[in-house]
PDB file of N, CA, C and O in Angstrom:
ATOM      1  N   UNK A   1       6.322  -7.077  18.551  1.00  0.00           N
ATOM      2  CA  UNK A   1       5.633  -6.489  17.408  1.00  0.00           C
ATOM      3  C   UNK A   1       5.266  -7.613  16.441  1.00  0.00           C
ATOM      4  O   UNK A   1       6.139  -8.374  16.024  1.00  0.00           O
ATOM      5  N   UNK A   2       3.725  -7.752  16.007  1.00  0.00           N
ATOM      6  CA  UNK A   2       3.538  -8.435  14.938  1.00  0.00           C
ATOM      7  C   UNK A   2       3.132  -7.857  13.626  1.00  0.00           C
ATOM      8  O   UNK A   2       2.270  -6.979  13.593  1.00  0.00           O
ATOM      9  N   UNK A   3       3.617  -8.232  12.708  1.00  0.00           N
ATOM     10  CA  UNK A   3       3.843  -7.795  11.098  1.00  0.00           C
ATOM     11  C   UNK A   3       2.367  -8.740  10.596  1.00  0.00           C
ATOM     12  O   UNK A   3       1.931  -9.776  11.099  1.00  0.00           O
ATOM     13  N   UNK A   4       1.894  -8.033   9.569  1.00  0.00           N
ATOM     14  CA  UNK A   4       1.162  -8.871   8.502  1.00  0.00           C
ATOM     15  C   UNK A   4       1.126  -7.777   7.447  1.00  0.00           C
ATOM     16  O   UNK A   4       0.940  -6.589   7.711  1.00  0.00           O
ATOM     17  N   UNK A   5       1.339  -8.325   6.107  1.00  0.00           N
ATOM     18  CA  UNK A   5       1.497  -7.614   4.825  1.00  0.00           C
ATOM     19  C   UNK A   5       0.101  -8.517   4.013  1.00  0.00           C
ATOM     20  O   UNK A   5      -0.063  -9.719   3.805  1.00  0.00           O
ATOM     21  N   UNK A   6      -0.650  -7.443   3.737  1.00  0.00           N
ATOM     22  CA  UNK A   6      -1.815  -7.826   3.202  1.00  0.00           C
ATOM     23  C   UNK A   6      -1.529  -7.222   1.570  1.00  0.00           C
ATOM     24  O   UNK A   6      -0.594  -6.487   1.252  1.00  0.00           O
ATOM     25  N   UNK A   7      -2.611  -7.756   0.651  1.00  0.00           N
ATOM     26  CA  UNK A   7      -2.774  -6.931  -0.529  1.00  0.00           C
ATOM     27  C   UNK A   7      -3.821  -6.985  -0.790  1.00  0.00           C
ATOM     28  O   UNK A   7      -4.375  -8.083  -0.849  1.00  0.00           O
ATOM     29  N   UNK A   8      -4.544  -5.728  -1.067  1.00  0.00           N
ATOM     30  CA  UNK A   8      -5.858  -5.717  -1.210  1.00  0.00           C
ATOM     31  C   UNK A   8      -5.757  -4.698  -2.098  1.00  0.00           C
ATOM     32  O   UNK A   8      -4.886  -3.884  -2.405  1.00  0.00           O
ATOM     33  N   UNK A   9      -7.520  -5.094  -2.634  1.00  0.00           N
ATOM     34  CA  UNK A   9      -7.969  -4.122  -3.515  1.00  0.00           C
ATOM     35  C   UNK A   9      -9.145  -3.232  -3.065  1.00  0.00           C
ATOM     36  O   UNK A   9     -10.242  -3.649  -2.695  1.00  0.00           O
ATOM     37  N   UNK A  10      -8.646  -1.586  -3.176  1.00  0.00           N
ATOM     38  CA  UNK A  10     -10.132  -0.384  -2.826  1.00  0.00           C
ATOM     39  C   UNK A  10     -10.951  -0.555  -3.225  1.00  0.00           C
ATOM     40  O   UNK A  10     -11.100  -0.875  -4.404  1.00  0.00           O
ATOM     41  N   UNK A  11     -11.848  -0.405  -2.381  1.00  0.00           N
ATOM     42  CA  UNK A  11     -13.437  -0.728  -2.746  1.00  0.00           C
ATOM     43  C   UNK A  11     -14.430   0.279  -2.490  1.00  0.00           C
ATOM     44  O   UNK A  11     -13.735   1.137  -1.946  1.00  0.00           O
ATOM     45  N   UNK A  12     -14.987   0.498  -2.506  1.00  0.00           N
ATOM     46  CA  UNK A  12     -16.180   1.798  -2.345  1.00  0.00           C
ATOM     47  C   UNK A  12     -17.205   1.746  -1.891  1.00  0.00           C
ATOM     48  O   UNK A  12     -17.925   0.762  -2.062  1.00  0.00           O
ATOM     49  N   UNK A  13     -17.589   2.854  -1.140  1.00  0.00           N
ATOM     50  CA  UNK A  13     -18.984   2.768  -0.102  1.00  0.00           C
ATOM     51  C   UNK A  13     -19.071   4.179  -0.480  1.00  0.00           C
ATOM     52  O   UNK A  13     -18.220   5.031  -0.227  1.00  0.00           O
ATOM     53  N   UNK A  14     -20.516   4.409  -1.301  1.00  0.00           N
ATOM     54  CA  UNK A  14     -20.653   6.221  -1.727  1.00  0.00           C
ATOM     55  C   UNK A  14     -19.425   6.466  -2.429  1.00  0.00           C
ATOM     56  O   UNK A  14     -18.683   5.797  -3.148  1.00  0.00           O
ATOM     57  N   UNK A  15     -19.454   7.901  -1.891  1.00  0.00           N
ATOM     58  CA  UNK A  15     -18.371   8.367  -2.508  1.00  0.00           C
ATOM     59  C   UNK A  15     -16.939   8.156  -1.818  1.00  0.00           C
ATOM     60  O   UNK A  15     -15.825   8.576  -2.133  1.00  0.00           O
ATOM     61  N   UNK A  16     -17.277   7.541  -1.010  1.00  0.00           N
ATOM     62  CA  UNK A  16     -15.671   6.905  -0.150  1.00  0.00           C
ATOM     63  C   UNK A  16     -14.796   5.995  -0.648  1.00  0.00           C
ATOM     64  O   UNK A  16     -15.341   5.077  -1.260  1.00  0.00           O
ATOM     65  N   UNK A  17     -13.763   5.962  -0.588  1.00  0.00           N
ATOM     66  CA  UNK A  17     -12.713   4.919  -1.237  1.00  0.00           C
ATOM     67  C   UNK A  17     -12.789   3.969   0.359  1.00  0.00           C
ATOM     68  O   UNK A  17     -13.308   4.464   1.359  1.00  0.00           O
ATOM     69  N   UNK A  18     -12.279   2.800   0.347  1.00  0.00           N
ATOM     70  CA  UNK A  18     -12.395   1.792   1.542  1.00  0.00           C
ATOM     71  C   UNK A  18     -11.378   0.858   1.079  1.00  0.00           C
ATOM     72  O   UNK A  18     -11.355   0.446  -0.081  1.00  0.00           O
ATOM     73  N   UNK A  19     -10.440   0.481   2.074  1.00  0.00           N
ATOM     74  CA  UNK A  19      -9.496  -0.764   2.365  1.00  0.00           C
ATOM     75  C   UNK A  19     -10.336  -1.466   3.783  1.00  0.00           C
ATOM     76  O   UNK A  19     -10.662  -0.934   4.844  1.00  0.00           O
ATOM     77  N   UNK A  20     -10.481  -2.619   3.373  1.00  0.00           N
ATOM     78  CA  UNK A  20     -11.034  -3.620   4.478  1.00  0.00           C
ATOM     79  C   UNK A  20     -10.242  -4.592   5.030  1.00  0.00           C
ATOM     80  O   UNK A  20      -9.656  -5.496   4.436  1.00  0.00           O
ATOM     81  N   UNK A  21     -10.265  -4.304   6.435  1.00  0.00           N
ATOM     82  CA  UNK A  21      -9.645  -4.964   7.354  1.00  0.00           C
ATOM     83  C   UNK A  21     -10.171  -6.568   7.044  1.00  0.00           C
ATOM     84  O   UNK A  21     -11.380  -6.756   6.910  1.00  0.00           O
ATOM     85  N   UNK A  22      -9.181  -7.756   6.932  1.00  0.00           N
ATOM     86  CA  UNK A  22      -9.639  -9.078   7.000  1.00  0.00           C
ATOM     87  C   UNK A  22     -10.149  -9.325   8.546  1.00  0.00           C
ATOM     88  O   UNK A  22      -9.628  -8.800   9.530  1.00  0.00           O
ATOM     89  N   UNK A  23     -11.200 -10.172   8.565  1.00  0.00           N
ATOM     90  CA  UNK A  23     -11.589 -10.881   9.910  1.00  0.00           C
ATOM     91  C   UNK A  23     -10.697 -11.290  10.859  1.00  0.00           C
ATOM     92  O   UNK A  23     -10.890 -10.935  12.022  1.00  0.00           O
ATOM     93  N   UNK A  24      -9.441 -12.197  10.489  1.00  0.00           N
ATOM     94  CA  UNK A  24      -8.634 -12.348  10.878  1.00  0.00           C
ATOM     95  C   UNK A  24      -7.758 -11.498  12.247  1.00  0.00           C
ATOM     96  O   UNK A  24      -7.310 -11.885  13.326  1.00  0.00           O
ATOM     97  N   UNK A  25      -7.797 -10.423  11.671  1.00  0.00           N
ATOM     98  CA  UNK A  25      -7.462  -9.264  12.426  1.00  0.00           C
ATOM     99  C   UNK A  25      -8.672  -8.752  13.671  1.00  0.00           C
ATOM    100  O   UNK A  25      -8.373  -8.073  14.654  1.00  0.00           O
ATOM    101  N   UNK A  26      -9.478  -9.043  13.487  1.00  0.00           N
ATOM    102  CA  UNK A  26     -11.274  -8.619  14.558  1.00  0.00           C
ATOM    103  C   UNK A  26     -10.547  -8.372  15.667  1.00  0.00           C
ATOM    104  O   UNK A  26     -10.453  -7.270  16.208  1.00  0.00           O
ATOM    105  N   UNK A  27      -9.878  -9.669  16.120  1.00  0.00           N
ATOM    106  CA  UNK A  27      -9.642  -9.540  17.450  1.00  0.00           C
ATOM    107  C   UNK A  27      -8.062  -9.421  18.132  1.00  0.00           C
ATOM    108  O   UNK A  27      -7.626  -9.865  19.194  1.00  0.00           O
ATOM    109  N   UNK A  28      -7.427  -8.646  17.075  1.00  0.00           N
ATOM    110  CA  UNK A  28      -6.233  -7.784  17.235  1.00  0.00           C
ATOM    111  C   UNK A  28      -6.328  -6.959  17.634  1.00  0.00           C
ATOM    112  O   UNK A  28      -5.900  -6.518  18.700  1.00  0.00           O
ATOM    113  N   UNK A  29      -6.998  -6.485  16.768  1.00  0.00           N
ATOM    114  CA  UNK A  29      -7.160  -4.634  16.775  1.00  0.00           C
ATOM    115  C   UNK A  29      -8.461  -4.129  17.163  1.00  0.00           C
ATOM    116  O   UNK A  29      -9.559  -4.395  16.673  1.00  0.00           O
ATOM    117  N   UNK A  30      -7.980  -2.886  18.710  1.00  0.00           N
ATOM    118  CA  UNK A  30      -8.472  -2.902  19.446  1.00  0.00           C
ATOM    119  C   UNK A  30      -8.710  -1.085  19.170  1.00  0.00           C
ATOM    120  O   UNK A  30      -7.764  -0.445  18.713  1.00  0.00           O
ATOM    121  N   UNK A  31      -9.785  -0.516  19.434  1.00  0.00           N
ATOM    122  CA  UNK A  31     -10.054   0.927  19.905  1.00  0.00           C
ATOM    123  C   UNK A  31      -8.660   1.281  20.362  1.00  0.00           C
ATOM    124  O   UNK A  31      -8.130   0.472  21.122  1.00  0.00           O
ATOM    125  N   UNK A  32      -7.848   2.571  19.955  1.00  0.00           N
ATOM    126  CA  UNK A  32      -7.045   3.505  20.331  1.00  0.00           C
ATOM    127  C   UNK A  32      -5.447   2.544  19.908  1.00  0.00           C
ATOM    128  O   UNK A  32      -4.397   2.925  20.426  1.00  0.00           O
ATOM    129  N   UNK A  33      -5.449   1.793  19.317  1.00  0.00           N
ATOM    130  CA  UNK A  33      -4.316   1.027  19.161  1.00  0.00           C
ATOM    131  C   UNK A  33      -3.922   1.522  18.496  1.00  0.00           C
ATOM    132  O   UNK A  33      -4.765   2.048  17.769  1.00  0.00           O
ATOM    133  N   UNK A  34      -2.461   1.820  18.111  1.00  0.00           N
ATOM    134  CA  UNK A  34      -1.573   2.609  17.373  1.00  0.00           C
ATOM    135  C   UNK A  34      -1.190   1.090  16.569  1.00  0.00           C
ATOM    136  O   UNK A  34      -0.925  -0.044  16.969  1.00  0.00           O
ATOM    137  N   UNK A  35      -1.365   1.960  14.782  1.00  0.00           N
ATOM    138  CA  UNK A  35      -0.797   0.739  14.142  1.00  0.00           C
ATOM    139  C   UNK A  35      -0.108   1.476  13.136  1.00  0.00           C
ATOM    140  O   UNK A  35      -0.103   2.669  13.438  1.00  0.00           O
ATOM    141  N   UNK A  36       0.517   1.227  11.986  1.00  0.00           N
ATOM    142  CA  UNK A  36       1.670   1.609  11.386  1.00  0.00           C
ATOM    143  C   UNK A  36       0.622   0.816   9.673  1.00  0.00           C
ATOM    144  O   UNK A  36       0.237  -0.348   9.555  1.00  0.00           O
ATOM    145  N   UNK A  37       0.451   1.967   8.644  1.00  0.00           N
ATOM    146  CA  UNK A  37       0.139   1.222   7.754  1.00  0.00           C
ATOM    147  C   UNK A  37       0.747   2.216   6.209  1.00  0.00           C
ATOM    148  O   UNK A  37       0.750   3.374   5.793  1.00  0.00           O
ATOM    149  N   UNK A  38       1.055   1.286   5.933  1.00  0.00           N
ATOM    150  CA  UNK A  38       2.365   1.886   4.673  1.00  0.00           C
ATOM    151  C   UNK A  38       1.550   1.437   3.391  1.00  0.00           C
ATOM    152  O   UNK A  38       1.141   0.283   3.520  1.00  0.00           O
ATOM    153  N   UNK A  39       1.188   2.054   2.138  1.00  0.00           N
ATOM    154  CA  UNK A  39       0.343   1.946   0.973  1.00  0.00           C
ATOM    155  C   UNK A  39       1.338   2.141  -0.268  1.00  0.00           C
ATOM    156  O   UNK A  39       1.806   3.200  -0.686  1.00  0.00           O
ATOM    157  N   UNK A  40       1.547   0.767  -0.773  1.00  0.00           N
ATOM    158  CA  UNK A  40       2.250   0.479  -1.964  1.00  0.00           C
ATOM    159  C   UNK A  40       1.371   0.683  -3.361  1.00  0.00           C
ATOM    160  O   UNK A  40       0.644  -0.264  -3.660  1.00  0.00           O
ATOM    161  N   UNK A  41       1.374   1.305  -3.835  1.00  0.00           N
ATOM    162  CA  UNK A  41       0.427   0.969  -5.384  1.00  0.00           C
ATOM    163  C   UNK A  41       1.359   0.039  -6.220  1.00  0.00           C
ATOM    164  O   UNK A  41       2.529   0.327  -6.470  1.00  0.00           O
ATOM    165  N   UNK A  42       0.731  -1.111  -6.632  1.00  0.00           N
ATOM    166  CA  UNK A  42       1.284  -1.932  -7.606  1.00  0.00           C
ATOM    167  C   UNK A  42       0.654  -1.984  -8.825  1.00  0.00           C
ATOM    168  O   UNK A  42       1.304  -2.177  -9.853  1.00  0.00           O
ATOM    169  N   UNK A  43      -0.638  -1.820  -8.832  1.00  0.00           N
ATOM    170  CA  UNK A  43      -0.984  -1.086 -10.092  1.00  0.00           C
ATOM    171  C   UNK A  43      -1.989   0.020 -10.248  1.00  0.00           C
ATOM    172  O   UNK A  43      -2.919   0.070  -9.443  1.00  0.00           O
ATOM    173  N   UNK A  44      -1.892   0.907 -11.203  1.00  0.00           N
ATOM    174  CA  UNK A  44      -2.817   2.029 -11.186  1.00  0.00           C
ATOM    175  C   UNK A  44      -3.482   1.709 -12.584  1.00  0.00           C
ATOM    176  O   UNK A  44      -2.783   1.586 -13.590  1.00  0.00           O
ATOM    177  N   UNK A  45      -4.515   1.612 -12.606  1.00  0.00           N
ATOM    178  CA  UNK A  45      -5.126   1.558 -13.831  1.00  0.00           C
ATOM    179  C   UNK A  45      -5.879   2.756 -14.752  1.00  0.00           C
ATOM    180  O   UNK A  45      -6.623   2.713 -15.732  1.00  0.00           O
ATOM    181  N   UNK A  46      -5.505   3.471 -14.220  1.00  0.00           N
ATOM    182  CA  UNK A  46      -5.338   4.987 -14.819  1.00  0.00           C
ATOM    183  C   UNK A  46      -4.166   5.268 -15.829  1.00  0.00           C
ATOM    184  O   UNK A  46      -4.155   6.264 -16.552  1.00  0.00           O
ATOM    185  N   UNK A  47      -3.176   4.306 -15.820  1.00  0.00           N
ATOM    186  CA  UNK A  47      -1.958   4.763 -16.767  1.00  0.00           C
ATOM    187  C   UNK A  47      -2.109   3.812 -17.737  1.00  0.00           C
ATOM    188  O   UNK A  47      -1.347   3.789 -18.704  1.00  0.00           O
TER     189      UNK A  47
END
């Protein structure tokens, strides 16, 4: 199993919210691959 802990910031396309995969990853992650992704908020700028 390989780990990578990213931090990113949502970004928007329309009315869609979007997290973007780094390049890095292109040629990891493959069609039907089971991956595990856990969403920390560290800040909300709503409060």
């Amino acid at each position: 199993m390989t780990e990578f802990t990213l931090t990113k910031q949502i970004s928007k396309q329309g009315s869609q919210n979007m997290i973007i995969i780094p390049a890095f990853l292109k040629d990891r992650l493959k069609p039907k691959m089971l991956v595990e992704i856990k969403i920390k908020i560290l800040e909300d700028q709503n409060e």
